[in-house]
C-alpha positions in Angstrom: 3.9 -0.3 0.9 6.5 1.4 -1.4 9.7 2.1 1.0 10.6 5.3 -1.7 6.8 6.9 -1.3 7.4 7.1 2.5 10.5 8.3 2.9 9.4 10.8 0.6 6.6 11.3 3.1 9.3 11.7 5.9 10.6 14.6 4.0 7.6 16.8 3.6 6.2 16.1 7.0 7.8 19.2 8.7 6.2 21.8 6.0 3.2 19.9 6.5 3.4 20.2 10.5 3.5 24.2 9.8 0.2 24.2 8.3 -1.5 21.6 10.7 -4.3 22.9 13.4 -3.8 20.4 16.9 -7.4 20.6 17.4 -8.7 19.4 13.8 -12.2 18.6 13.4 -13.3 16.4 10.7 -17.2 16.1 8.7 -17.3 13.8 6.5 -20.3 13.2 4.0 -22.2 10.6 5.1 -22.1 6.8 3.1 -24.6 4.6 2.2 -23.6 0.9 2.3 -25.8 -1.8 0.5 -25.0 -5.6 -0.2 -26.3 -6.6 -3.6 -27.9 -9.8 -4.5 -24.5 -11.0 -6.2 -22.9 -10.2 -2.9 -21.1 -6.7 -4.4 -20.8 -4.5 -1.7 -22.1 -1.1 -2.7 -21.0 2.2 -1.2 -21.9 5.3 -2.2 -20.5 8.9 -0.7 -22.3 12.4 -2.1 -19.8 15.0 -2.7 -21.4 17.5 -5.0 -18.4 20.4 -4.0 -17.4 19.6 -7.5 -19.3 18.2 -10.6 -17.3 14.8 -10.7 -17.7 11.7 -10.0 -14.7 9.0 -8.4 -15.3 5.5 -9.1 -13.1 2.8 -7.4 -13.7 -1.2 -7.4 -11.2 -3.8 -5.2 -11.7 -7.0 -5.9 -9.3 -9.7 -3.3 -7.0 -10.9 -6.0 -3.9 -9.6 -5.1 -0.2 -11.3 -6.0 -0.7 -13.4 -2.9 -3.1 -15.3 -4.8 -0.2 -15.7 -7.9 0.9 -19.6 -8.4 4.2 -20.5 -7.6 6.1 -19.9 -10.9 3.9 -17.4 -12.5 4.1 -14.5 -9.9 3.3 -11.5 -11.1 0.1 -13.2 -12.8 -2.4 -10.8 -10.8 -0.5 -7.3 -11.7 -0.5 -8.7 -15.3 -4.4 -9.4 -15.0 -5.1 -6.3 -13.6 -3.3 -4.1 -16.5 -4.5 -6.8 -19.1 -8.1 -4.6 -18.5 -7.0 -1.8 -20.4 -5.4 -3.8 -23.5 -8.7 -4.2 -25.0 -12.1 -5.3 -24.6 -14.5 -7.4 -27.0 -15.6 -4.1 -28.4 -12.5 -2.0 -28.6 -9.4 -2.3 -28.6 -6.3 -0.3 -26.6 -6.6 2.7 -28.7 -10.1 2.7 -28.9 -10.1 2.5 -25.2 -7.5 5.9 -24.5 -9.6 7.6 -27.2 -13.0 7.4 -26.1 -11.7 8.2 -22.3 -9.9 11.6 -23.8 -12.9 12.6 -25.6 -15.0 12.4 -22.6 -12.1 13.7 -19.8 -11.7 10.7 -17.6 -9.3 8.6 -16.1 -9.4 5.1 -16.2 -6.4 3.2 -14.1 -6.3 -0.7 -13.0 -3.5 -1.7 -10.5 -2.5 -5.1 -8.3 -1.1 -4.4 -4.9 -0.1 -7.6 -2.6 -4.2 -8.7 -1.4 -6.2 -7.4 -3.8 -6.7 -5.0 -7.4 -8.3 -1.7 -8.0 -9.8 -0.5 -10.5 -10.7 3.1 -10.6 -12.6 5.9 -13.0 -13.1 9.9 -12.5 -15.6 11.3 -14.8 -17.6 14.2 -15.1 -21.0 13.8 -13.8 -22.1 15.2 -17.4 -20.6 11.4 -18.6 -21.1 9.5 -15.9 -23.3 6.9 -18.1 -20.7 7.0 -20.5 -17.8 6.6 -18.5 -19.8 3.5 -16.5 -20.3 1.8 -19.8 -16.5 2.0 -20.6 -15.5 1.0 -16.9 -18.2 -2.1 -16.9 -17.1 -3.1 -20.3 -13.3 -3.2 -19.4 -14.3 -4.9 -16.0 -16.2 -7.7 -17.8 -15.3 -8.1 -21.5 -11.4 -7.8 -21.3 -10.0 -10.4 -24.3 -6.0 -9.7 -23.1 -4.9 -9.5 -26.6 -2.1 -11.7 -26.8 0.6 -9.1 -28.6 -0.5 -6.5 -26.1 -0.2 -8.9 -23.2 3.2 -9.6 -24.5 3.8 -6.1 -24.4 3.1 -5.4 -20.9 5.6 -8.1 -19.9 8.2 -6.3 -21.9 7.5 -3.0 -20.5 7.1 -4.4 -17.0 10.8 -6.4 -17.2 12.1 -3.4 -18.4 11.2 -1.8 -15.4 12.6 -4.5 -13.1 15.7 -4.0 -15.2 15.6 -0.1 -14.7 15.2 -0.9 -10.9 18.2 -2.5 -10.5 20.1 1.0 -11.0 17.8 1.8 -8.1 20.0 0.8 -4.8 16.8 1.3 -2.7 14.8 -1.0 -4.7 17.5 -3.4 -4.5 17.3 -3.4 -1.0 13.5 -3.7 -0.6 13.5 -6.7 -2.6 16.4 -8.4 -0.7 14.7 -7.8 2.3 11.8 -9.2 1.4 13.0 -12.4 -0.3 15.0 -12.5 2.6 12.3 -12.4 5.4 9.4 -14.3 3.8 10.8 -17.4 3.3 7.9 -19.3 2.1 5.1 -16.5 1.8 2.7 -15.2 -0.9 4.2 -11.9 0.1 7.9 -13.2 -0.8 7.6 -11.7 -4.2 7.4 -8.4 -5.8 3.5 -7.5 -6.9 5.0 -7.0 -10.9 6.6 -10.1 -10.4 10.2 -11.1 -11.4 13.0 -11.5 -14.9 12.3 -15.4 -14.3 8.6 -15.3 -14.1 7.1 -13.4 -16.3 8.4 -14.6 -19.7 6.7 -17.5 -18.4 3.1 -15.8 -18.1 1.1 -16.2 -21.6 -2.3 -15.5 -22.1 -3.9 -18.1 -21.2 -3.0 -17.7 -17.7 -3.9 -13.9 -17.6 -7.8 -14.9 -18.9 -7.9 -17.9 -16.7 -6.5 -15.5 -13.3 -8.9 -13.3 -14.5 -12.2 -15.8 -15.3 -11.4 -17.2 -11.2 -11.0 -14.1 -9.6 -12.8 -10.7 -11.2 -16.3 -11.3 -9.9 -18.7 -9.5 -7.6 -18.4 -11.8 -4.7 -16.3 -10.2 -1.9 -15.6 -7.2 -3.9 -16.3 -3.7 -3.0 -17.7 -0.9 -5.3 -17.3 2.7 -4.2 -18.8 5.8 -5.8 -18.0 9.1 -4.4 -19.3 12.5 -5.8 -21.3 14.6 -7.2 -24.0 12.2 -7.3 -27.2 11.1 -5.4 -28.4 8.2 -3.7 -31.6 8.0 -6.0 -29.3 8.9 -9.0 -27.1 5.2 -8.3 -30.1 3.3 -8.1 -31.5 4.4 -11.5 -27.9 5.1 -13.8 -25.6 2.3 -11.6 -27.6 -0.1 -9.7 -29.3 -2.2 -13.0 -25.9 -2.9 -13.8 -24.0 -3.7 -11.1 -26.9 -6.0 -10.1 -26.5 -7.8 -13.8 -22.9 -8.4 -13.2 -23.2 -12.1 -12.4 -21.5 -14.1 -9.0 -19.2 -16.9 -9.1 -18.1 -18.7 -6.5 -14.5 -17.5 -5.6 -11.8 -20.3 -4.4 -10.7 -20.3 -1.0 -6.8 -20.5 -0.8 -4.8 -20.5 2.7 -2.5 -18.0 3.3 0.5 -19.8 5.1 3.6 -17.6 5.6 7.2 -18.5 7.4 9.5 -16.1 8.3 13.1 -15.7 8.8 13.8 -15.0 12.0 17.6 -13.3 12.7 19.9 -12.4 13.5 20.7 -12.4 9.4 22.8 -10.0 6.9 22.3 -10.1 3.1 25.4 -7.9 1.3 24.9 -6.4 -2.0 28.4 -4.6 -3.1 27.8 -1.9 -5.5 29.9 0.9 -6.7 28.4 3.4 -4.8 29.0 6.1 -2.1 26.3 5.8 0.0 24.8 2.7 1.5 21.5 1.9 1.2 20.3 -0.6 4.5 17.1 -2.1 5.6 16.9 -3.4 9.1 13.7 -5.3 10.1 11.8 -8.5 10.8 8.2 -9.8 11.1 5.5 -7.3 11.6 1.6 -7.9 12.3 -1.8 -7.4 9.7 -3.7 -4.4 9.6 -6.7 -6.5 11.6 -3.9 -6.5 14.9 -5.5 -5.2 18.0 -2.4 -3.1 19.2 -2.6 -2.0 15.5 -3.4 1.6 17.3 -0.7 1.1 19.7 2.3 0.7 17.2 1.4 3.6 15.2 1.8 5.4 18.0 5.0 3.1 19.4 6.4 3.5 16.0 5.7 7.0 15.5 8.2 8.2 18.6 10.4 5.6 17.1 11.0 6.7 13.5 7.5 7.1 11.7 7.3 10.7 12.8 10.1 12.4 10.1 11.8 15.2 12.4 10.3 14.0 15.5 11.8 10.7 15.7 14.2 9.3 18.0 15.9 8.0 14.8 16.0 11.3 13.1 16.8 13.0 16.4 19.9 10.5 17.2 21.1 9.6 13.6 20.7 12.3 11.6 20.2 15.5 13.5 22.8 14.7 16.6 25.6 13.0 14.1 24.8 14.0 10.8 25.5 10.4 9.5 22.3 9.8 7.5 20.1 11.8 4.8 17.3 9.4 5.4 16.0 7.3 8.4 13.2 6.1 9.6 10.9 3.0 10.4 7.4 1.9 9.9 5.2 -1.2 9.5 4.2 -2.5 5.9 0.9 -3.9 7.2 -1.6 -5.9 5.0 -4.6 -8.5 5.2 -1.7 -10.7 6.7 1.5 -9.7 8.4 4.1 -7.7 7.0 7.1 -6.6 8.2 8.8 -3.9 10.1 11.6 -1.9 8.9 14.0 0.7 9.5 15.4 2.6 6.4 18.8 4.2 6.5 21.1 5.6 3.5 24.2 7.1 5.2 28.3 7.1 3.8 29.7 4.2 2.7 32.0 4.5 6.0 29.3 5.5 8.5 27.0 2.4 7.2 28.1 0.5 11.0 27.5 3.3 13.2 24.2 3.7 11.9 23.1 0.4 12.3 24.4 -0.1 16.0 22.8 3.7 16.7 19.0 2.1 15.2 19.6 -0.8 17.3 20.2 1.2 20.5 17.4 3.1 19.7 15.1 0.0 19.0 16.6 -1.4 22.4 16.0 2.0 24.1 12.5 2.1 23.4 11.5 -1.5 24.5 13.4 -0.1 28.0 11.7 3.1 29.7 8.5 4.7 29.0 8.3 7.5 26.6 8.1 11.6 27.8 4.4 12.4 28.3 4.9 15.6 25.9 6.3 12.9 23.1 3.2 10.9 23.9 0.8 13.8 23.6 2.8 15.6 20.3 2.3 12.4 18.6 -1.5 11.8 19.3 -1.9 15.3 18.2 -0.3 15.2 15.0 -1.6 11.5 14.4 -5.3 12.7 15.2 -4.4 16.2 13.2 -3.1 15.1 9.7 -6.0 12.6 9.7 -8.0 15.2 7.4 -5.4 15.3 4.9 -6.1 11.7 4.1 -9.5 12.8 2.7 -8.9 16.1 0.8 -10.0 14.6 -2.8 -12.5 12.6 -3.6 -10.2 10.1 -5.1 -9.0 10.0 -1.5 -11.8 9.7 0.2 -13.0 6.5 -2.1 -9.9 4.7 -1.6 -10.3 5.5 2.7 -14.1 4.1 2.2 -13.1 1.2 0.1 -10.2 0.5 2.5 -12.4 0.7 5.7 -15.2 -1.7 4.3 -12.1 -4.0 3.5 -10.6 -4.2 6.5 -14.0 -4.2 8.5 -13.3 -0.9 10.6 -16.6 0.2 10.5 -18.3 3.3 8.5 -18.1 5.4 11.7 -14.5 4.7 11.7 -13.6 8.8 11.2 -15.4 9.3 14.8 -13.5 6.2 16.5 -10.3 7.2 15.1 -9.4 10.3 17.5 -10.6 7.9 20.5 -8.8 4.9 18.9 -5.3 7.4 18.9 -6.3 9.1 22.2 -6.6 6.0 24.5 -2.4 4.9 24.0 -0.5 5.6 27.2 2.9 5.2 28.0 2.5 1.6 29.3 1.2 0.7 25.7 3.5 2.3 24.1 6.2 0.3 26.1 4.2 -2.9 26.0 3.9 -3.3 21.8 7.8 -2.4 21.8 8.5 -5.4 24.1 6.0 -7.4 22.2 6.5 -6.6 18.5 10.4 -5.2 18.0 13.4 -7.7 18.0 16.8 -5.5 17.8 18.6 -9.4 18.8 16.8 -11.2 15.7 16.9 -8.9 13.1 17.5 -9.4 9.0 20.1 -6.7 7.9 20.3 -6.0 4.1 22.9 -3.6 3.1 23.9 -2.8 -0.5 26.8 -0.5 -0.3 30.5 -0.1 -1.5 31.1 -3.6 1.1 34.9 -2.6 1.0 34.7 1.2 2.3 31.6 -0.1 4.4 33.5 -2.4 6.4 31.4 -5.0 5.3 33.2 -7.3 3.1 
């Protein structure tokens, strides 16, 4: 999870707060779920509010499954798709979507790649065609793949002005020693010019295939109306067996700093350690735990202690970067270069604090409400509400998952609260990565 998005997040939670109704009730259309004979799973959402339809498509082949050397090979793959097909090419490809008002985007993330459409319902057939064809007659023109890589070190190299992103990726080269996760999704300056195509059509001949993928179609659309436009086709696309590849991961564990002296005037610090998978059973637990902690913007203790009491940071908080496998936890601060060690011993206390007495019962109850309360927000859009679907198929949480979710939240009490911060946070072992003006920082 982008460190920037949720801080950003942090920022806009209190406007949000104004707006948000404690006793919030959410309907959600209902979803049909089908396994097809080639093992795609289908699910399909009507939403006819609007006269669109939202077309999303994860398939497990994330950067986790990159080879040593050639990481960044999935994010490649997955924007290879739109460089050309065996019937157009790149141009082609933008044109026919602007003619008929869609948008077409492919992405890699760390365990698996989207692919997703939105299209009128008026050119649905057409804009299925287009998706299918880019999804299963991609050629990765050479020049273009050669392209991507340019415009994707370029953006490493842009990132490095980026103190924050500097960070991130210390921190995580820093905790996963020897992990899949270790390196960043796009990849790094010694990788890719190492990637040719080749590679890209092979990653993609192993990996983009119905098997274990999920296909999710939310919209103005019915049941009866998939099985006739969609259903020949997705039933066509043909299965291959999908190699199995353990996931082994080793992380650091602390008490460890990583120093990064910049020319700057405020330091940029991450403070952190292992963290657990989505598929954790005190999953529920820690988003509350973590909430009180720093995940709830101006309700936090960190907020409360660092920022609001001192005034020493413009942004801190904490949260867990969960995936298929564990992540980490991390606490992000940006304060003066000359504050930069108060801060730290101040989110240390407060990590220490937390593991020590049970929370206030009106903390405890705030946070349920505003966890069970901003849940609707997460499915406002359709595009939303495919990418909540796709996620709960993939993670196995059940389609009645919206109607567990306020029991899930509700059933946290204090002793959990306290439990999962004994169990999971480690304020003695944890990896510090500061990149700061080390001199006026103290740090040196």
């Amino acid at each position: 999870m982008n460190a920037k998005i949720l801080k950003t997040t942090m920022l806009i939670w209190l406007l949000f707060c104004l707006c948000l109704q404690s006793n919030a009730s959410l309907a959600l259309p209902s979803v049909e779920r089908t396994v097809l004979p080639n093992r795609l799973v289908l699910l399909v959402c009507e939403d006819h509010s609007l006269p669109f339809v939202t077309i999303q498509l994860l398939i497990p082949s994330g950067s986790n499954r990159d080879p040593s050397g050639e990481e960044g090979l999935s994010y490649l793959t997955a924007k290879g798709l739109l460089l050309g097909t065996s019937k157009r090419n790149a141009t082609a490809i933008n044109e026919e979507l602007d003619f008929i008002g869609a948008s077409l985007h492919s992405s890699s993330g760390r365990d698996y790649a989207t692919l997703n459409i939105r299209v009128l319902k008026k050119d649905l057939e057409k804009g299925l065609d287009l998706f299918m064809e880019v999804l299963t007659q991609p050629t990765f023109p050479e020049e273009e793949v050669k392209r991507e890589v340019e415009k994707t070190l370029a953006a490493i190299q842009s990132a490095e002005d980026d103190p924050g992103e500097v960070a991130e990726k210390a921190f995580q080269k820093a905790l996963f020693l020897r992990s899949p996760y270790a390196h960043p999704v796009e990849g790094t300056r010694e990788s890719l010019p190492r990637i040719k195509r080749n590679a890209v059509l092979q990653f993609f001949k192993t990996y983009y295939h119905p098997s274990n993928s999920i296909f999710t179609i939310v919209g103005d659309i019915t049941l009866d109306e998939v099985k006739k436009i969609l259903l020949p086709t997705l039933i066509s696309w043909p299965t291959v067996e999908i190699p199995k590849r353990p996931f082994q991961s080793t992380f650091a564990k602390g008490p460890e700093t990583v120093k990064i002296n910049r020319n700057i005037t405020q330091a940029n610090m991450i403070l952190g350690h292992q963290g657990v998978s989505r598929e954790n059973p005190d999953y529920y637990a820690l988003t509350v735990m973590n909430y009180i902690l720093g995940g709830g913007g101006f309700s936090s203790r960190l907020v409360e202690e660092i920022r609001v009491k001192r005034g020493l940071a413009y942004s801190v908080g904490s949260f867990f970067d969960v995936g298929k496998y564990p992540g980490s936890f991390q606490i992000f601060l940006q304060t003066k270069n000359e504050s930069a060690r108060e801060a730290i011993t101040l989110s240390l206390q407060e990590m220490e604090r937390i593991q020590k007495e049970l929370v206030l019962d009106k903390d405890l109850e705030r946070t349920k409400r505003y966890l069970i309360g901003s849940f609707p927000i997460r499915l406002d859009t359709q595009g939303k509400l495919a990418n909540f679907f796709t996620q709960v198929e993939y993670y196995g949480l059940g389609l009645d998952y919206p109607k567990k979710y306020p029991t899930l939240i509700n059933s946290i009490t204090r002793e959990d609260v306290l439990r999962v911060a004994q169990k999971y946070l480690h304020p003695k072992n944890t990896i510090l990565v500061i990149v700061a003006n080390l001199k006026e920082a103290g740090m040196e």
